[in-house]
Every structure is written in C-alpha cells, then in structure tokens.
N, CA, C and O of each residue as an XYZ file, in Angstrom:
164
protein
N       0.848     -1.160      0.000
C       0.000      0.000      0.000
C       0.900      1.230      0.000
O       1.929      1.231      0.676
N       0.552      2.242     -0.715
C       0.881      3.308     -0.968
C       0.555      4.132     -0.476
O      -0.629      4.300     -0.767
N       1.148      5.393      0.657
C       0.337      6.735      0.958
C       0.178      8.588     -0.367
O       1.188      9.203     -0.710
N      -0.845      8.889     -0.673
C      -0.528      9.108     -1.624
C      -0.160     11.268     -1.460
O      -0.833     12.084     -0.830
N       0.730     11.440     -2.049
C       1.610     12.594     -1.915
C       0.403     13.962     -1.648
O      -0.380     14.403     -2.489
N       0.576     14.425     -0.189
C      -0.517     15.393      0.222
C      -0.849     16.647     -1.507
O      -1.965     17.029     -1.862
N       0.324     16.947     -2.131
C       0.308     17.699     -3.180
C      -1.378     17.203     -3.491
O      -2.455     17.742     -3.238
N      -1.003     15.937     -4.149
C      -1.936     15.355     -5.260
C      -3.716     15.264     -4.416
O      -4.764     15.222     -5.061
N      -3.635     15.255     -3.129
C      -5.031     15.140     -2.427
C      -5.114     16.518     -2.783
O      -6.316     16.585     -3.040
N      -4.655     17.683     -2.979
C      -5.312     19.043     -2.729
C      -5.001     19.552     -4.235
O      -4.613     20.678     -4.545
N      -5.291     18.333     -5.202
C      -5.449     18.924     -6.486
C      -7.053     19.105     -6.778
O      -7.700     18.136     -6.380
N      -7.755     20.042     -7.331
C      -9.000     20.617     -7.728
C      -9.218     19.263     -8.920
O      -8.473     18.899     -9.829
N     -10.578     18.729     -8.462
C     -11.172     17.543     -9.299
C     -12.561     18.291     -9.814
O     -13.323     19.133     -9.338
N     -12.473     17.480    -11.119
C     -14.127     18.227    -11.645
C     -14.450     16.536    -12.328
O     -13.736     15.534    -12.362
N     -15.484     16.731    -12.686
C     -16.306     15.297    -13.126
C     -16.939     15.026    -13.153
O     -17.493     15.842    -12.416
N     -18.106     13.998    -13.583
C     -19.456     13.189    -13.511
C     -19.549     12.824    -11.876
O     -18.522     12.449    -11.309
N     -20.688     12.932    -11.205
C     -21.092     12.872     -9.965
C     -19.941     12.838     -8.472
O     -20.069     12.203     -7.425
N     -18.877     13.754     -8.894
C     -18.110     14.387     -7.940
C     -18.895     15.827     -7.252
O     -19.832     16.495     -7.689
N     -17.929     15.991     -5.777
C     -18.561     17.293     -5.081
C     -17.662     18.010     -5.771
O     -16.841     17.478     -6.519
N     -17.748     19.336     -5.567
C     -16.718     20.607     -6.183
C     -15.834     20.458     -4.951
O     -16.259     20.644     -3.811
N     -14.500     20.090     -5.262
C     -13.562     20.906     -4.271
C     -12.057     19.626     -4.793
O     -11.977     19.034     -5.869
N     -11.246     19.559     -3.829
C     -10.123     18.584     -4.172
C     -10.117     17.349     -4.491
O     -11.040     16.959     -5.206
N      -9.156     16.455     -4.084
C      -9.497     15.302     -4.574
C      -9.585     14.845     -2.673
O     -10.281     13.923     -2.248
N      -8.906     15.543     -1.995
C      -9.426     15.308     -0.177
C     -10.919     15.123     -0.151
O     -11.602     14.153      0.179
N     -11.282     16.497     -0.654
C     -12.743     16.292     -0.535
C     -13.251     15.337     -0.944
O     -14.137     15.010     -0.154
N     -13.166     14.384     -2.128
C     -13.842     13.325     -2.935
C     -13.576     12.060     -1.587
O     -14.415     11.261     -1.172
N     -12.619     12.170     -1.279
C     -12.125     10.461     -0.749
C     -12.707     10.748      1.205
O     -12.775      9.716      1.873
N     -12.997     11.842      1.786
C     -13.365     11.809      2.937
C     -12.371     12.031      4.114
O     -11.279     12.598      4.121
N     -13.293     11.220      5.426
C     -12.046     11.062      6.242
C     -11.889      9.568      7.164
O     -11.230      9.236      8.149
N     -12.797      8.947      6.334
C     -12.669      7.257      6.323
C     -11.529      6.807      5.077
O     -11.165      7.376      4.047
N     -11.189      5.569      5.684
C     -10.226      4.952      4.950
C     -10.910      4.651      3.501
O     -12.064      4.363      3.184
N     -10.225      4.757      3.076
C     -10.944      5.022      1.316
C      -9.525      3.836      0.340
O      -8.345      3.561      0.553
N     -10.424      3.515     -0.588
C      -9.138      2.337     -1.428
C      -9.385      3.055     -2.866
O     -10.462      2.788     -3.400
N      -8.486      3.958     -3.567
C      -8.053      4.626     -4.596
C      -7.782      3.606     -5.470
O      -6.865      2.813     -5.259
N      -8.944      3.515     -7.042
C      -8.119      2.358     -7.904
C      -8.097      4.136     -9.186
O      -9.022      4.948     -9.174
N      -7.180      4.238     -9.844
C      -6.587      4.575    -10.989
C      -6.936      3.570    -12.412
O      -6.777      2.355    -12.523
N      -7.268      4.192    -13.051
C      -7.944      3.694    -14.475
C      -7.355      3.833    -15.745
O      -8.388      4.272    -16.250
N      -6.786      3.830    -16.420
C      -6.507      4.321    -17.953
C      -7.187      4.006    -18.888
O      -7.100      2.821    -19.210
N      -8.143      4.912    -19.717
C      -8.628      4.503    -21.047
C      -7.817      4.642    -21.971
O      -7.527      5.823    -22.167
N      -7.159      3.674    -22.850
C      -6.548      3.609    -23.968
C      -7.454      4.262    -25.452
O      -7.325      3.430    -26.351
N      -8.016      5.071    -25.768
C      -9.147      4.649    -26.453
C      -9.053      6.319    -26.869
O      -9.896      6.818    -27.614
C-alpha cells in the first residue's frame, strides 16, 4: 500500500457525480481504497 503525496489530495477535481472541491474532498475522512484507471481509447 501506498500513501498518496498530500500535493496530489489538494489537487481541484471536476467530473461526472463528484462534489466541487479537491481530490481530499472526494475520498473523505474514512479509509478510502483509490483504484486509478486508464482509457486507452
């Protein structure tokens, strides 16, 4: 498991059924499991 670099939690996320604010805001303050996706396409 990976902790992931405070920078990248307080980057500004926009998207399909996200809240407005970072990516802190998206994941909470429960333990949360981050999967990363790539569309090739």
């Amino acid at each position: 498991m990976h902790r992931i670099d405070p920078h990248v939690l307080d980057t500004e996320t926009e998207g399909v059924n996200l809240r407005p604010g970072t990516l802190r805001d998206q994941l909470g303050d429960a333990p949360a499991l981050l999967v990363f996706l790539r569309h090739f396409g």
